[in-house]
C-alpha angles and dihedrals in degrees: 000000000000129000116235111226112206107229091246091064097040116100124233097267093047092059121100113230091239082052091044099093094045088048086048089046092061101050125125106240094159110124086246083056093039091062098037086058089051085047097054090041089058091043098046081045096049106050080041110065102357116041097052136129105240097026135199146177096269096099097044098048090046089057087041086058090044088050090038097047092049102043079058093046090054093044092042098112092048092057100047083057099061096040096059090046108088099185123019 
């Protein structure tokens, strides 16, 4: 027998696309929900890839391409300046 999950507990990729407005409906977007989710996504991360028994760097690079790919997207226009100018 199967357990029935209400919409409010199931996780993203257990909600069905049809299901998908009413899940987004009860989310918490206040700015209290906002950073409890950032602060279960830190600790879910965390125990995850960093707090482990036989470690690697696999945690730490993927933080270093987070940081990487942002700090591109920010400069971008900058970039794409300079890329376009042949002389000067």
């Amino acid at each position: 027998m199967a357990s029935v999950i209400p919409l409010k507990e199931k996780r993203l990729m257990d909600v069905k696309v049809g299901e998908l407005p009413s899940w987004l409906l009860m989310r918490n977007f206040t700015p209290k929900g906002i950073a409890g989710a950032f602060q279960r996504g830190y600790h879910r991360y965390y125990n995850k890839y960093i707090n482990v028994k036989k470690g690697s760097i696999a945690g730490v690079n993927m933080v270093l391409a987070a940081y990487v790919l942002f700090s591109y997207c920010l400069s971008y226009k900058e970039l794409k300046h300079e890329r376009r100018r042949k002389y000067h």
